[in-house]
TIRO-224381 format. One record per residue (C-alpha): residue number from 1; x, y, z; chain; residue in one letter. Coordinates in steps of 0.1 Angstrom, whole numbers, always signed. Example, Ala and Ser with C-alpha at 12.3 -4.5 7.8 and 13.67 -1.06 7.14 Angstrom:
# TIRO-224381
{i 1 u +123 v -45 w +78 ch A aa a}
{i 2 u +137 v -11 w +71 ch A aa s}
END
This chain:
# TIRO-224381
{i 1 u -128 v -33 w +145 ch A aa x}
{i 2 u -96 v -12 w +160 ch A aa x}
{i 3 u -71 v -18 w +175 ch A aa x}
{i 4 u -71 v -4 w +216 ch A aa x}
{i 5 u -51 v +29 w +217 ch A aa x}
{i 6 u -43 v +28 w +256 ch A aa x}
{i 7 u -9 v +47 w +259 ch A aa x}
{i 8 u +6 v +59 w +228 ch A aa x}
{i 9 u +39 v +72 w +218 ch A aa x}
{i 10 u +54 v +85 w +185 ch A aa x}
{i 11 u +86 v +66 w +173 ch A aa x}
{i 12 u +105 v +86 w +136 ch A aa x}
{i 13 u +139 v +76 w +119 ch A aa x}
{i 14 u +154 v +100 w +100 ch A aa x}
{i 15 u +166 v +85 w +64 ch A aa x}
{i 16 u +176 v +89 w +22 ch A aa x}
{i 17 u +147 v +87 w -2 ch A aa x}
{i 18 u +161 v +54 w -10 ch A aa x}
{i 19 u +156 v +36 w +25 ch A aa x}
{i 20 u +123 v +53 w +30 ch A aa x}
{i 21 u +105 v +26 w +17 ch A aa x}
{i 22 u +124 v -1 w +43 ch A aa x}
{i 23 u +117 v +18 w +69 ch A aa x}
{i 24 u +80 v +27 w +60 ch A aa x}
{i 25 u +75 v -15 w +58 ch A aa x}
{i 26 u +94 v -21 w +92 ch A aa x}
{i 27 u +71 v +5 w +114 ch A aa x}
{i 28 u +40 v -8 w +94 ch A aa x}
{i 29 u +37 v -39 w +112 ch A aa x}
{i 30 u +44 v -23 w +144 ch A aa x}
{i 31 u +24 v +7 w +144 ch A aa x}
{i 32 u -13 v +19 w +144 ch A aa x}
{i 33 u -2 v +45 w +115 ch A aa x}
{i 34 u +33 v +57 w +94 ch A aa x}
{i 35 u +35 v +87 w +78 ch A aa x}
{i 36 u +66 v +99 w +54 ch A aa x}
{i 37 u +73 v +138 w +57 ch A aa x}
{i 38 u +99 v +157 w +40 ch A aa x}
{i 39 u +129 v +162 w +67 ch A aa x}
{i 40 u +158 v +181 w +47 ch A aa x}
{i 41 u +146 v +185 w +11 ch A aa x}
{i 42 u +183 v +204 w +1 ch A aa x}
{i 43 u +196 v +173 w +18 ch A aa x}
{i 44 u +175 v +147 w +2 ch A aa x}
{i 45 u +164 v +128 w +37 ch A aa x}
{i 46 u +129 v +119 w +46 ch A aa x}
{i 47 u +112 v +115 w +83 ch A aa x}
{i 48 u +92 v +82 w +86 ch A aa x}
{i 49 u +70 v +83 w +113 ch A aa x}
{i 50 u +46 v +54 w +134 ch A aa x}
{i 51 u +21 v +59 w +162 ch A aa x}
{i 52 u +24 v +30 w +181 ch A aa x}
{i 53 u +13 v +19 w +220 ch A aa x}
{i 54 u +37 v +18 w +243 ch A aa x}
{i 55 u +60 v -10 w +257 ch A aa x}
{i 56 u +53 v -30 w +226 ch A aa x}
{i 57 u +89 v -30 w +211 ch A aa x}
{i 58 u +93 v -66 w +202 ch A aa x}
{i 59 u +82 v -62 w +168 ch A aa x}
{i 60 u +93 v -28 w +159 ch A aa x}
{i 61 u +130 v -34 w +168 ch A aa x}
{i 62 u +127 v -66 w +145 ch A aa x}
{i 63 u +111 v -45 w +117 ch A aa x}
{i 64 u +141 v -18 w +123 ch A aa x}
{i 65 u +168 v -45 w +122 ch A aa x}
{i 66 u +155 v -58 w +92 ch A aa x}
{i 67 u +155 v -22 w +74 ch A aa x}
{i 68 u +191 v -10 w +82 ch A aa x}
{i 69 u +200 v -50 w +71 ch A aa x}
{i 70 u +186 v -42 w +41 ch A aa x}
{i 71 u +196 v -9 w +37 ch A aa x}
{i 72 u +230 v -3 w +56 ch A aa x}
{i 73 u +213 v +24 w +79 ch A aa x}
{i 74 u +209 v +26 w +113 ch A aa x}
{i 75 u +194 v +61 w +121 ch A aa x}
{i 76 u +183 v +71 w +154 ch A aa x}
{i 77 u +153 v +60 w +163 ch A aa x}
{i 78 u +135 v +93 w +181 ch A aa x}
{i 79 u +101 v +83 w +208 ch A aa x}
{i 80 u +76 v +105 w +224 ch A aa x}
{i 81 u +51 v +100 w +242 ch A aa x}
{i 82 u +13 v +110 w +225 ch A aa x}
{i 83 u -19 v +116 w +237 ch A aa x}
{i 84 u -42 v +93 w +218 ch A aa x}
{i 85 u -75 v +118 w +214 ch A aa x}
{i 86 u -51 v +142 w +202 ch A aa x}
{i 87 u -36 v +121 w +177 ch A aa x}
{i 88 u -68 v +112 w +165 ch A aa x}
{i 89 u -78 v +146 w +162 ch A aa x}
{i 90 u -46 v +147 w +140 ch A aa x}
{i 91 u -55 v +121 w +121 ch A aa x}
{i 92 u -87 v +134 w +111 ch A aa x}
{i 93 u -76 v +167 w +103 ch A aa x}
{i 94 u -49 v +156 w +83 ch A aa x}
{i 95 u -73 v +129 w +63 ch A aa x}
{i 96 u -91 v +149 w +39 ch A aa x}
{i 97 u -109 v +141 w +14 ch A aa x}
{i 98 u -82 v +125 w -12 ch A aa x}
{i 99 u -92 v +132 w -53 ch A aa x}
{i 100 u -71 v +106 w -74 ch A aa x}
{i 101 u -67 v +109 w -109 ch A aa x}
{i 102 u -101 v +113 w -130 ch A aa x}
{i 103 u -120 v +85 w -114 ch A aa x}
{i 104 u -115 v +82 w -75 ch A aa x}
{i 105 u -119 v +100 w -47 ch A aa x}
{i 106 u -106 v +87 w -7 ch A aa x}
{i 107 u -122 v +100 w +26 ch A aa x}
{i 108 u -124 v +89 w +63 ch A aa x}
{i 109 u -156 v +79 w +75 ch A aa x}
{i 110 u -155 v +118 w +94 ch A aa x}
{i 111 u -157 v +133 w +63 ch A aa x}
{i 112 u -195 v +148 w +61 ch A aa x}
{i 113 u -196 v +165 w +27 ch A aa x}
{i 114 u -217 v +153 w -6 ch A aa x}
{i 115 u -195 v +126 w -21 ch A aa x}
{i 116 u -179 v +140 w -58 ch A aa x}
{i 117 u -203 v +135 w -88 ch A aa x}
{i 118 u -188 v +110 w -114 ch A aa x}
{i 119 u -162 v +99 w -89 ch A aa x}
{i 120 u -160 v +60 w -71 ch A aa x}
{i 121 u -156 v +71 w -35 ch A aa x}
{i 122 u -136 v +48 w -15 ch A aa x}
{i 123 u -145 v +51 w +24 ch A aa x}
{i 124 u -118 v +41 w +50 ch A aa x}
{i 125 u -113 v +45 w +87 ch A aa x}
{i 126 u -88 v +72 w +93 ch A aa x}
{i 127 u -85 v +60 w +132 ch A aa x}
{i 128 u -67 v +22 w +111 ch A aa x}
{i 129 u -49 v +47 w +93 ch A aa x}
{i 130 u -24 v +37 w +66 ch A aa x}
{i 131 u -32 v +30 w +34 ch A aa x}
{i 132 u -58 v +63 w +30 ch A aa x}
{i 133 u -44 v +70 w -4 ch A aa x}
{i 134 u -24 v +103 w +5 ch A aa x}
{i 135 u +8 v +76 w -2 ch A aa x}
{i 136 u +20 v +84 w -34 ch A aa x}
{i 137 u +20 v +48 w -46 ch A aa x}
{i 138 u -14 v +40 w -36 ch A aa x}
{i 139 u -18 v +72 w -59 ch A aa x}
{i 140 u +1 v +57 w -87 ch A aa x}
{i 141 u -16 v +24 w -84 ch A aa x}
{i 142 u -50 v +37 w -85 ch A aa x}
{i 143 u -42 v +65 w -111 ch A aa x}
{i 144 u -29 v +30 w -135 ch A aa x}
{i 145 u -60 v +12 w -130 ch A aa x}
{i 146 u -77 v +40 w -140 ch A aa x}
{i 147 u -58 v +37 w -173 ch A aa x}
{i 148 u -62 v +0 w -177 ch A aa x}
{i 149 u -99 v -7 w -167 ch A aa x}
{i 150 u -108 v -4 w -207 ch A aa x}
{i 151 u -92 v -38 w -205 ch A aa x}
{i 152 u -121 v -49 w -189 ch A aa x}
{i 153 u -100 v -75 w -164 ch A aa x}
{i 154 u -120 v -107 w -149 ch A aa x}
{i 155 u -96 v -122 w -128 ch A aa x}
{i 156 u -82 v -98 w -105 ch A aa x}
{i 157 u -54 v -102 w -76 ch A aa x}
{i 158 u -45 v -76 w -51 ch A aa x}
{i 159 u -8 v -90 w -36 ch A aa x}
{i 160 u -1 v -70 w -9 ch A aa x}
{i 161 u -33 v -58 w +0 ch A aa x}
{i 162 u -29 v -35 w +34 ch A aa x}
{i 163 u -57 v -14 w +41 ch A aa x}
{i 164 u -77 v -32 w +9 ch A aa x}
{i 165 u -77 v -4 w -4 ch A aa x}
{i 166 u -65 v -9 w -46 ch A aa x}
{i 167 u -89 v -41 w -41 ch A aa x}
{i 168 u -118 v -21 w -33 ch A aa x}
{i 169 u -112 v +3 w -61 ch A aa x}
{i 170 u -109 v -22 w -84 ch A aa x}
{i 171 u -142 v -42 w -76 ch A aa x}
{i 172 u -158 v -6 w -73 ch A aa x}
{i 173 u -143 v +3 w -108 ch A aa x}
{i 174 u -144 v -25 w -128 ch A aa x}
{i 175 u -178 v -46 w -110 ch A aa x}
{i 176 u -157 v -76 w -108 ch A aa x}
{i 177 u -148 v -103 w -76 ch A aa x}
{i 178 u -110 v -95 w -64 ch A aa x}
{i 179 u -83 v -117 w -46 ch A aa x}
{i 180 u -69 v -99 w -17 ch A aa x}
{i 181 u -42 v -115 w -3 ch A aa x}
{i 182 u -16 v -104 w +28 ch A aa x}
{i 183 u +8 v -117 w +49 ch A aa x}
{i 184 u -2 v -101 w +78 ch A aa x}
{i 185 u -36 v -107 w +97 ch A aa x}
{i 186 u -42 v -72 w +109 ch A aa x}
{i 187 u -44 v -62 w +74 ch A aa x}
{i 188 u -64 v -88 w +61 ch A aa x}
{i 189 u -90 v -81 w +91 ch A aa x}
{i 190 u -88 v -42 w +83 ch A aa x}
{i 191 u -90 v -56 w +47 ch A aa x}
{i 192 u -123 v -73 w +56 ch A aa x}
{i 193 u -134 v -40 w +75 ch A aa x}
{i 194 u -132 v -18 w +50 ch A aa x}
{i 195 u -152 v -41 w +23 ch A aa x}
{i 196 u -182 v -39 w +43 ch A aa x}
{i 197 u -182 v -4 w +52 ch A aa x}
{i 198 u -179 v +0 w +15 ch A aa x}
{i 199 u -208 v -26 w +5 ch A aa x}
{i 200 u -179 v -45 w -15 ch A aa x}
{i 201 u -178 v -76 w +5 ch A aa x}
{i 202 u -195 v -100 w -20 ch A aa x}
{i 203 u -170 v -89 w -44 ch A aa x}
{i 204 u -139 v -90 w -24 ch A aa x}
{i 205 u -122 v -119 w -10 ch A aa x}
{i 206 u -93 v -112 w +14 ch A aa x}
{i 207 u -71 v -139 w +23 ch A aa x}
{i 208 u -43 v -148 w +47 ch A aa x}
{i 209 u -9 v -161 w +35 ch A aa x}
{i 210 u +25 v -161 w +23 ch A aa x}
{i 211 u +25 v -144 w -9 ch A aa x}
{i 212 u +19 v -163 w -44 ch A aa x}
{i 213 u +15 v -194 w -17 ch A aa x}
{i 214 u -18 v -185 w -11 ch A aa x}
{i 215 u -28 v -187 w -48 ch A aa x}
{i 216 u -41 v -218 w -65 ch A aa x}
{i 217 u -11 v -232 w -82 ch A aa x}
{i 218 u -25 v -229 w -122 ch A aa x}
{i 219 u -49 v -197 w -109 ch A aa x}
{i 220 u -39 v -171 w -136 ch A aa x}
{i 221 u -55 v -136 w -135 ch A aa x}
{i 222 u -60 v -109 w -162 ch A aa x}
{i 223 u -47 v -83 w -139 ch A aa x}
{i 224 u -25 v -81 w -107 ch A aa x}
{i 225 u -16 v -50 w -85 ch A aa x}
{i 226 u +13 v -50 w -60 ch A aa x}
{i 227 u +19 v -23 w -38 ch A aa x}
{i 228 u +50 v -34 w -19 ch A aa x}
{i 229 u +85 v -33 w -18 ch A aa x}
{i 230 u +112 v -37 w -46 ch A aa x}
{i 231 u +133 v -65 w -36 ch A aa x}
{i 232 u +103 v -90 w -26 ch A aa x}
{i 233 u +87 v -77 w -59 ch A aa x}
{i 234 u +121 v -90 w -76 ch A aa x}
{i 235 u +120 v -122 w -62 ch A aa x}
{i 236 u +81 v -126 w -66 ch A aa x}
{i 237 u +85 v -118 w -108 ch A aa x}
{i 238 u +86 v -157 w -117 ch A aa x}
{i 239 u +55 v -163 w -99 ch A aa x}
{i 240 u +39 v -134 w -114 ch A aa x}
{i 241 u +42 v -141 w -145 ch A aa x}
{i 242 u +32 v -179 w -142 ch A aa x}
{i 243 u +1 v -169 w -126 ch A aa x}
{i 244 u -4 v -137 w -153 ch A aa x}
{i 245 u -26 v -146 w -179 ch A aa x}
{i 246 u -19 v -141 w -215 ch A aa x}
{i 247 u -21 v -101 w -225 ch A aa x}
{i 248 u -26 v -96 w -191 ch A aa x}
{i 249 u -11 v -64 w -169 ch A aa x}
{i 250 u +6 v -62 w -136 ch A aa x}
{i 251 u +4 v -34 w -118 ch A aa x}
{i 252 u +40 v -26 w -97 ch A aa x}
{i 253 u +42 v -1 w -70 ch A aa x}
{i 254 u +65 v +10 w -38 ch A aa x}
{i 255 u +93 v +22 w -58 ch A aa x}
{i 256 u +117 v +48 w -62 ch A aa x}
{i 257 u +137 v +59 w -91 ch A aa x}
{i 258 u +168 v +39 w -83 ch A aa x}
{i 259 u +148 v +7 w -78 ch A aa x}
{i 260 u +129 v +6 w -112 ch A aa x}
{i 261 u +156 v -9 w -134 ch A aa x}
{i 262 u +167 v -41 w -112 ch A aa x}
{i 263 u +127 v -41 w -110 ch A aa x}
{i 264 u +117 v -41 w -148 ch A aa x}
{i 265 u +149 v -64 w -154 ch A aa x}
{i 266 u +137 v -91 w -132 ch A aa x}
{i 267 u +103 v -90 w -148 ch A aa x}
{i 268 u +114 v -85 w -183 ch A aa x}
{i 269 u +133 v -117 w -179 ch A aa x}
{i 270 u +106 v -135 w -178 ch A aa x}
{i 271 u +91 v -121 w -207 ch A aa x}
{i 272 u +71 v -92 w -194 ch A aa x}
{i 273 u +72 v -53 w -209 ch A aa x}
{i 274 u +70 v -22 w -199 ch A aa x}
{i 275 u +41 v -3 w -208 ch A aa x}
{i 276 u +45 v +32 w -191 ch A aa x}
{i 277 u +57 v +46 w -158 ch A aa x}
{i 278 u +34 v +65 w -134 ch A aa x}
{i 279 u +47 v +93 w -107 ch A aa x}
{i 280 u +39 v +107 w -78 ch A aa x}
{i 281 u +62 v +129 w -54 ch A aa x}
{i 282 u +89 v +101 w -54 ch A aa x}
{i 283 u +75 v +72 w -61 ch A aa x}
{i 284 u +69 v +55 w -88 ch A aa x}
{i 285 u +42 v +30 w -108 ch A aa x}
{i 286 u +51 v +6 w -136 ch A aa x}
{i 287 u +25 v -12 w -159 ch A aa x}
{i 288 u +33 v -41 w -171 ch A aa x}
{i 289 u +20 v -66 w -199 ch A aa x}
{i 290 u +25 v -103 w -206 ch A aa x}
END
């Protein structure tokens, strides 16, 4: 399933490391893909980018307002108009093949070459594109459950879930069934998508709602991974740690330096601790254990 590309057009703000990740949520919903690209690196400022079709606004100018309510910002927001077999040429050419820590490799079903020996290989759409683990959270989150599957987790939650794509590594990794739970439909029909193209769909089940609402009140798991944002990961910490099994680890991700503290304090609080911090580029990974 894809979405129909009809006429596209390109829509970028220009913002601080520490709004990126606003502004990457707000175009998410809106868009067909985001990408974050170094503007000004002296500076510090960051361009994030959407390919969207045009004359749909409604929902990216809600997504905007949102980010510069959270953030203070209002940047320009730059269009142009974009061919869509061009972009999709883009797209594939810059989707290659993805190797993530010792354990996992990403490609786009255009990729042709002999998949890596000793590697779980992780096949997504790059025409869907977002969530192809070039995002240096998906990165982080991947390169931690890496480090935790000698914990041999049974019950496993993916909040968050986008693309699917830190479910399907860890059914792939660890052989076990996985929760995968959004808010938004696309991404739980991508979600879906991606499972079968990746023989996973006995393993994985993806699920529509509203955060911990669409977990079984008393359904505890041995290990959760959230790849959001840091404020709804904030308010989301009491939940998490009711429905965290004993010894269990959570697996925290969409943050930047300045957002870890109010993040491990809100989790420590209720009686969470820090096991280590993973980075990539920016952004960074925190494991946690109850």
């Amino acid at each position: 399933m894809r979405r129909q590309a009809g006429l596209l057009e390109t829509v970028s703000v220009i913002v601080p490391a520490d709004a990126v990740a606003a502004f990457e949520s707000a175009m998410a919903d809106a868009c067909h893909a985001v990408g974050i690209f170094i503007d000004d690196e002296a500076a510090g400022t960051w361009r994030v980018e959407g390919v969207k079709p045009q004359g749909e606004h409604g929902q990216l100018a809600a997504g905007l307002a949102m980010a510069e309510l959270a953030t203070g910002l209002s940047p320009v927001l730059h269009r142009q108009d974009t061919d869509a077999d061009g972009w999709l040429a883009r797209v594939y050419d810059g989707f290659p093949e993805q190797l993530v820590g010792r354990r996992f490799a990403v490609r786009g079903t255009h990729v042709a070459a002999a998949r890596q020996p000793g590697r779980v290989t992780l096949m997504l759409d790059a025409g869907l594109a977002f969530g192809s683990g070039e995002h240096g959270s998906t990165r982080g989150c991947l390169r931690a459950l890496e480090a935790v599957a000698h914990r041999r987790p049974r019950r496993i939650l993916d909040m968050g879930c986008g693309s699917g794509i830190l479910a399907m590594g860890a059914a792939a990794l660890l052989h076990r069934r996985v929760l995968a739970v959004d808010i938004d439909p696309w991404s739980v029909a991508v979600s879906r998508q991606n499972a079968r193209l990746n023989r996973l769909s006995l393993l994985m089940m993806c699920k529509l709602g509203s955060g911990w609402q669409a977990v079984a009140r008393g359904q505890a798991f041995d290990l959760v991974l959230a790849n959001i944002l840091a404020r709804p990961l904030c308010l989301m910490a009491r939940d998490l740690a009711l429905h965290l099994a004993p010894g269990g680890t959570a697996i925290l991700a969409g943050l930047l330096d300045t957002q870890l503290r109010a993040v491990l304090a809100a989790h420590r609080r209720q009686g969470l601790r820090l096991e280590c911090v993973l980075g990539e580029g920016k952004w960074r990974t925190m494991v946690l254990r109850k």
